[in-house]
C-alpha positions as CSV (number, residue, x, y, z in Angstrom):
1,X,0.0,0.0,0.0
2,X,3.0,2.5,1.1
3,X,4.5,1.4,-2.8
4,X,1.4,2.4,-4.6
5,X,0.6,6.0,-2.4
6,X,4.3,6.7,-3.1
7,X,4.0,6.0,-6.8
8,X,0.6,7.9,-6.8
9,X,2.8,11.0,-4.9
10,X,5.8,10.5,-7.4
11,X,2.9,10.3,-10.8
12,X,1.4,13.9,-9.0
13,X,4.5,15.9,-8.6
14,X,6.2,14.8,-11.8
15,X,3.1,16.3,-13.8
16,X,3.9,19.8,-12.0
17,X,7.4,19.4,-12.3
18,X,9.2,21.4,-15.9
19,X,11.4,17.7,-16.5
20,X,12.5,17.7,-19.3
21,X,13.6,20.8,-19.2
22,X,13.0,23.0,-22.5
23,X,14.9,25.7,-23.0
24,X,12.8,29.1,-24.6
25,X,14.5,29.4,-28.3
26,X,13.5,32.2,-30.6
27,X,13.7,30.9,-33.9
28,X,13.1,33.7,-36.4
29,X,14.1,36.4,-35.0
30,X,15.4,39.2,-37.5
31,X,19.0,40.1,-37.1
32,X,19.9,43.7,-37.2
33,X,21.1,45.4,-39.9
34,X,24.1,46.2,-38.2
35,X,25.4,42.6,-37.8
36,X,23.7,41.9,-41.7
37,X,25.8,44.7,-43.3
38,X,28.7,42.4,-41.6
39,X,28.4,39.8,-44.1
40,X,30.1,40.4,-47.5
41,X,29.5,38.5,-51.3
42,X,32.5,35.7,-51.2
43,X,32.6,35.0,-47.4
44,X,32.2,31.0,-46.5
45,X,29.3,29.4,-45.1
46,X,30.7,29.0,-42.0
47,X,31.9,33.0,-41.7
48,X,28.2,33.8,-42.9
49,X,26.5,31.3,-39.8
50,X,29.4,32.8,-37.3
51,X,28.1,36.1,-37.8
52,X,24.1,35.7,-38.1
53,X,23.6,32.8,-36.8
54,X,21.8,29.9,-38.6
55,X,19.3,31.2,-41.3
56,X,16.0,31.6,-40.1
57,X,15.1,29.0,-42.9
58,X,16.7,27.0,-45.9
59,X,15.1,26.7,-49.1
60,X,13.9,22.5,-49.0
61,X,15.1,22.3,-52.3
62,X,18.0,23.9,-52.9
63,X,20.3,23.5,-49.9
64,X,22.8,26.6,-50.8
65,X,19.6,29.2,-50.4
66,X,19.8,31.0,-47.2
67,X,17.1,33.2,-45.9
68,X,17.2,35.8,-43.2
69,X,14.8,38.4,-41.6
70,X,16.7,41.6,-41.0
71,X,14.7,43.9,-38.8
72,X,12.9,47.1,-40.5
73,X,12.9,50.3,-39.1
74,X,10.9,51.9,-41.9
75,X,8.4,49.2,-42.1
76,X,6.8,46.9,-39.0
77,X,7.4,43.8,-41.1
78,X,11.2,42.4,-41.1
79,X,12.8,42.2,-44.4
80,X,13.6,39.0,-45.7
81,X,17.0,38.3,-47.8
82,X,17.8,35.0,-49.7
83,X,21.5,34.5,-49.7
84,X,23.1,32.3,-52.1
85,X,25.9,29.9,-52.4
86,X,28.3,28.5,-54.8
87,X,30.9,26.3,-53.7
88,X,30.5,26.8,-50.2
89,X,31.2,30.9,-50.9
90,X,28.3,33.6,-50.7
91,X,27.9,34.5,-54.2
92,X,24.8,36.8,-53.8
93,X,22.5,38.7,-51.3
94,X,18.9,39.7,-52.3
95,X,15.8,41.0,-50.9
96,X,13.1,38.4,-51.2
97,X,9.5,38.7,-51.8
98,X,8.5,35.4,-51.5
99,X,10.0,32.3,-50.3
């Protein structure tokens, strides 16, 4: 009887309990344009990711199309920006209207 009210307890408190813990991760987020004016055509994939971060998404299709969201000062919406790469080097940077 102890064994079961203990399990019952343990069942309880487990519910209530945060386990596993999940840390809060923005995904998305727009990058400022500060830190997107950083990133030049010809740097390497890994420069690009060192200084943004990962992309906010890739395109499912085509693996070397990068998108970000750079914030907007002028606008409420961010801006979004496919980046593109050749040989594992940026080759170019342009606003996107649709992804």
């Amino acid at each position: 009887m102890r064994f079961i009210i203990t399990c019952l307890l343990f069942i309880l408190f487990a519910g209530c309990s945060n386990f596993p813990y999940m840390p809060n991760v923005e995904q998305g987020s727009p990058i400022n344009t500060a830190e997107f004016k950083k990133v030049h055509i010809g740097d390497d994939e890994a420069t690009v990711v060192t200084t943004l971060g990962q992309p906010s998404f890739k395109h499912i299709d085509h693996n070397n199309q990068w998108y970000y969201m750079v914030e907007n000062s002028k606008y409420k919406k961010p801006l979004v920006f496919k980046l593109v790469f050749n040989n594992n080097h940026l080759m170019s940077i342009r606003p996107n209207q649709s992804v």
